[in-house]
C-alpha positions in Angstrom: 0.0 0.0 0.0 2.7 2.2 -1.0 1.9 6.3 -1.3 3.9 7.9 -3.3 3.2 11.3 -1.9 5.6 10.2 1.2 8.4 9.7 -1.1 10.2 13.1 -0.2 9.1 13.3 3.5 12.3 12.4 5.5 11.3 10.6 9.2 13.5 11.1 12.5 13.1 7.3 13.7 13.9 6.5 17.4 14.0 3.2 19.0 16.5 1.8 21.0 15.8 -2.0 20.2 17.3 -2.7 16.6 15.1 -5.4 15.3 11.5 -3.1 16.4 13.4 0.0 14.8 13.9 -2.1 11.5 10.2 -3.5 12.2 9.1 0.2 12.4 10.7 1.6 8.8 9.9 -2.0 7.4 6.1 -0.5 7.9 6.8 3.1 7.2 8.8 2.0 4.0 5.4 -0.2 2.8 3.5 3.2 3.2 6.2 5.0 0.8 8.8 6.7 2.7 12.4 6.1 1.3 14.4 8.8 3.4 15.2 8.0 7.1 17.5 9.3 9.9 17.5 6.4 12.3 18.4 6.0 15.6 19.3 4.2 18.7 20.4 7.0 21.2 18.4 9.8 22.0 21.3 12.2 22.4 22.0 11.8 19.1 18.2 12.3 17.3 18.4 15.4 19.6 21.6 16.6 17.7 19.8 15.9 14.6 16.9 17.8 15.5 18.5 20.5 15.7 20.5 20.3 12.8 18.1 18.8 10.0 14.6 19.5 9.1 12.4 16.7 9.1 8.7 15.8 8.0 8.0 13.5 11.2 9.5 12.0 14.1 8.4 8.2 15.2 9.5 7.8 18.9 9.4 4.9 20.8 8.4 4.6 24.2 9.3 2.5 26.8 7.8 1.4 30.2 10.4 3.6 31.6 10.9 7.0 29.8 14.2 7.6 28.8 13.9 11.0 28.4 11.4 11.2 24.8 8.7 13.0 26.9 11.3 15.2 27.9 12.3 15.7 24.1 9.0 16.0 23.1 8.4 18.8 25.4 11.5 20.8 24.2 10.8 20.3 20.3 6.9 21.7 21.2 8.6 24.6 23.7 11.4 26.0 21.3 14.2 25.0 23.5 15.3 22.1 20.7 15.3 21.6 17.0 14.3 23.4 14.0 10.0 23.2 14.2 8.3 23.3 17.0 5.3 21.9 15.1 7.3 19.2 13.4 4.1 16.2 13.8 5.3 13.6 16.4 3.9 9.9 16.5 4.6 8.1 19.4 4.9 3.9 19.4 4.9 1.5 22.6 4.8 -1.7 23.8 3.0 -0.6 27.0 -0.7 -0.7 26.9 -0.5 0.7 30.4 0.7 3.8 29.4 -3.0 4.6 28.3 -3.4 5.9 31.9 -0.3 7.8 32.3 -1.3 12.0 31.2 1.9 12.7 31.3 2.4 11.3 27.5 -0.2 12.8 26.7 0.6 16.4 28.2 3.9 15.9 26.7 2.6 17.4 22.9 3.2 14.4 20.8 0.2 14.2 18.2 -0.8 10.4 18.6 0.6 7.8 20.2 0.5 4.0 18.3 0.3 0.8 20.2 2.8 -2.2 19.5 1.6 -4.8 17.6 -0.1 -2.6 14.9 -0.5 -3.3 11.2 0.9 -1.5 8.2 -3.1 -0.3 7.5 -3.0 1.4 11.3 -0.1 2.8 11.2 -1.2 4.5 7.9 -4.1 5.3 9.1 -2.3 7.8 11.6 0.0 9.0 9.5 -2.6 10.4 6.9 -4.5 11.7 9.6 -1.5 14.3 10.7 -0.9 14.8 6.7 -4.9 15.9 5.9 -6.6 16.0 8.8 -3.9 17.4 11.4 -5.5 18.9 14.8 -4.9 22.4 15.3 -2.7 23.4 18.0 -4.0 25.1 21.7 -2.0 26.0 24.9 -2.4 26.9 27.6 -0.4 26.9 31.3 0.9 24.3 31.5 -0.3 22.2 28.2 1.5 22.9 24.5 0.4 20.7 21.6 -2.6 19.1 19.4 -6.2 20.2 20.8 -7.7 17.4 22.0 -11.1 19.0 23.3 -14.3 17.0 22.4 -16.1 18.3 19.0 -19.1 20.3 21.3 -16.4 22.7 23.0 -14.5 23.3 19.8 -17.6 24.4 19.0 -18.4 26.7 22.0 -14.7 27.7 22.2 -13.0 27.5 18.9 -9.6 29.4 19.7 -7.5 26.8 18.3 -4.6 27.2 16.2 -3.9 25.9 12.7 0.5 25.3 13.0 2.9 24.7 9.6 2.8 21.6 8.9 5.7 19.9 7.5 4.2 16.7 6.6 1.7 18.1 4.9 3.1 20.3 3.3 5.3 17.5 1.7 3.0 15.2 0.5 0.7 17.6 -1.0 3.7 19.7 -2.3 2.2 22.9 -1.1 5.0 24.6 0.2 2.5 27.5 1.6 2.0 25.0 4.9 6.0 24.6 4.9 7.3 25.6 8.6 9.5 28.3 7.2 10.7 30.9 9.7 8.1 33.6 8.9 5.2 30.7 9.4 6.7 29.7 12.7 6.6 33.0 14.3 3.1 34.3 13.0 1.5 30.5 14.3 4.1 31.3 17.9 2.8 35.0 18.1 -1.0 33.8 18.0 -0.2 30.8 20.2 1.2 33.2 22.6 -1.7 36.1 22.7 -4.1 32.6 22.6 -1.9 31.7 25.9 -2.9 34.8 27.5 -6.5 34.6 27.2 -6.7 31.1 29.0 -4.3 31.8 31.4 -6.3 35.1 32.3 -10.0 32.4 32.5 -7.9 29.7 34.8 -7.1 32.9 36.9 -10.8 34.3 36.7 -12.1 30.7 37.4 -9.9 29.9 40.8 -10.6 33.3 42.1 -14.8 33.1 41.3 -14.0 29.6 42.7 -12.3 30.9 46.0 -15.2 33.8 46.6 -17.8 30.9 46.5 -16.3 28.7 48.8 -15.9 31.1 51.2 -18.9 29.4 53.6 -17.4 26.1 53.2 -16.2 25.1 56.9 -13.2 23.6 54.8 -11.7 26.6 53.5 -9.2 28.0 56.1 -7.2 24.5 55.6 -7.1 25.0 52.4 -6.8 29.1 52.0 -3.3 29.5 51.6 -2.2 26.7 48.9 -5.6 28.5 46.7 -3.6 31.6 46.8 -0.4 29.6 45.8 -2.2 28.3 42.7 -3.6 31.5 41.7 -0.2 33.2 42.4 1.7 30.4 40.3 -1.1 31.1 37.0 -0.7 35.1 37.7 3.1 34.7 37.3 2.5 32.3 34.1 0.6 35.1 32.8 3.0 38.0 33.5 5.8 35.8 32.1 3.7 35.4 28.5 3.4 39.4 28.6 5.8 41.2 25.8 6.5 44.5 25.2 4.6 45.4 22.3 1.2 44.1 24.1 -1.6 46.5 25.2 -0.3 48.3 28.2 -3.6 47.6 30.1 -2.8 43.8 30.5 0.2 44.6 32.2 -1.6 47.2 34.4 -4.4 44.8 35.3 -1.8 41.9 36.3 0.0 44.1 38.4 -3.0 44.9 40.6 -4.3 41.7 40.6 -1.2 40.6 41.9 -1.2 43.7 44.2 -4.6 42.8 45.3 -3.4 38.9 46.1 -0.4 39.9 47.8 -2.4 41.3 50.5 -4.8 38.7 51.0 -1.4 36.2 52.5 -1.4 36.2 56.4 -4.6 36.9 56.9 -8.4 35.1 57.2 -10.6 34.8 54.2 -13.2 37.5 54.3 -15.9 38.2 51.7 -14.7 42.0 50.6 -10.7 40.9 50.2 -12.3 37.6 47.5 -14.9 39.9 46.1 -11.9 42.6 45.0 -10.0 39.3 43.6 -12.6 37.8 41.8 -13.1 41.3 39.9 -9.5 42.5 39.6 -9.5 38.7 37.7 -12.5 39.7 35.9 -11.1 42.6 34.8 -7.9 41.1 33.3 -10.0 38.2 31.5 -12.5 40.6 29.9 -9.2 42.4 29.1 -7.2 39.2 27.7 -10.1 38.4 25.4 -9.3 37.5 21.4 -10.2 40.3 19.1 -13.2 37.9 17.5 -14.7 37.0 20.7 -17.9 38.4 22.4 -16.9 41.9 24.2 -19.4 40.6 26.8 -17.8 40.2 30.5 -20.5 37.3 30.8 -19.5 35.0 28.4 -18.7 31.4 29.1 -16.3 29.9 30.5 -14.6 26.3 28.7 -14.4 24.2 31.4 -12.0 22.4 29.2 -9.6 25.0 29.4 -10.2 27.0 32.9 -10.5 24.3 35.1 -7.1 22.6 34.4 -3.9 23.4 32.9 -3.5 20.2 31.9 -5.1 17.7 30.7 -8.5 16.0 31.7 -9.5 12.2 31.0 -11.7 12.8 27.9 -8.6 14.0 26.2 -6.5 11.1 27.3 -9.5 9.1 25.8 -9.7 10.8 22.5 -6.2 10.1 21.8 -5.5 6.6 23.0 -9.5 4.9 22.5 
């Protein structure tokens, strides 16, 4: 079942165990790729990352990570290689793995399960080449948007990222991950970063001001602060220069009005000022398409966590 439109796409290939890395491009050659950079140490993919552009990287997984999430996280972050959008497919042994978020946090764009036929495996791979999912981030999360189809819907703020794969095999070099590409997709990302950081920060201080009957709280006062403190400091680290000077005004007296809730009881006028100096800076960090409205809803997909919730592990893995 050889397609020809993967003749030119080169694959990063890494597997420690010889015979399942000769396995893996046996497969990947029956689906038409002819140009591989192959490898058994993950130093060394890394060095070639950086060095070479390629149309996807294959990664295998084992029980215990030798450092591929790690990789994974750095390609998606900027701190390694050449495309920070490069599509990642992840294989394994490990059917256990399917509960573990952290692979999934990590930004690869599928993961495959060992044994899988030629037919699956192509499957995936035409997936990320024509029907690649855009690209969301929040917090703490960097990668494919893995939201259910109903809050794409209500909440439709992903991303769509150069993609080198597709780009390749339909010869369009308009979806090629040149420099200028990968900037414009990084400067929306980052402005899209913004306005969910700003909702989490809305959502744990509404949170906060409503719990504050619950017998419960005082144990619990403090470390909520913490959390809001940590997402406020995620949110004045994503600020830049050239961004409306109001955001950074807002933050600052958000943060001003946190600061002085430390040390001291919960009280309902000290949450009521946090919950709308929060307001304030999420009706502020709002995308220039959405609602002006400061009632608009909230994606619990998005506010709740910064990382990612069971549905999403289940729409990746099945």
């Amino acid at each position: 079942m050889q397609n020809s439109q993967y003749a030119d796409a080169t694959v990063l290939l890494f597997d420690r165990q010889q015979a399942v890395r000769k396995q893996t491009r046996s497969v990947l050659n029956a689906l038409g790729f002819k140009s591989f950079l192959e490898f058994s140490e993950l130093e060394s993919a890394r060095f070639a990352l950086s060095n070479q552009h390629v149309e996807i990287v294959v990664l295998a997984l084992e029980a215990e990570d030798c450092g591929v999430l790690r990789l994974i996280q750095d390609i998606r972050g900027r701190r390694h290689g050449l495309d920070p959008f490069v599509p990642i497919l992840l294989t394994t042994w490990d059917a256990k793995m399917k509960v573990l978020k952290p692979v999934i946090g990590a930004g690869a764009d599928d993961i495959l399960l060992y044994p899988f036929s030629t037919n699956q495996m192509g499957q995936r791979i035409d997936v990320l080449a024509s029907h690649r999912k855009p690209f969301v981030i929040s917090e703490d999360y960097f990668g494919p948007d893995r939201r259910s189809a109903s809050d794409l819907r209500d909440d439709p703020t992903s991303i769509v990222v150069p993609n080198s794969l597709q780009a390749r095999a339909q010869g369009r070099r308009d979806l090629a991950p040149n420099t200028a590409r990968i900037e414009a997709a990084m400067a929306e990302l980052r402005r899209l970063k913004l306005r969910n950081v700003a909702r989490r920060i809305w959502f744990l201080a509404d949170n906060l001001k409503a719990a504050l009957p619950d017998p419960s709280l005082p144990d619990r006062y403090e470390s909520e602060l913490v959390n809001l403190q940590k997402s406020l400091r995620s949110y004045g680290k994503t600020l830049m220069p050239g961004d409306p000077a109001d955001l950074s005004t807002l933050s600052e007296s958000l943060s001003g009005v946190l600061t002085g809730l430390f040390g001291k009881p919960a009280d309902t006028k000290g949450l009521f000022l946090l919950e709308q100096s929060a307001l304030a800076l999420r009706v502020a960090s709002k995308l220039d398409h959405e609602d002006s409205s400061a009632g608009d809803a909230i994606s619990d997909a998005v506010a709740q966590t910064t990382g990612l919730n069971a549905d999403m592990v289940r729409a990746v893995l099945g």
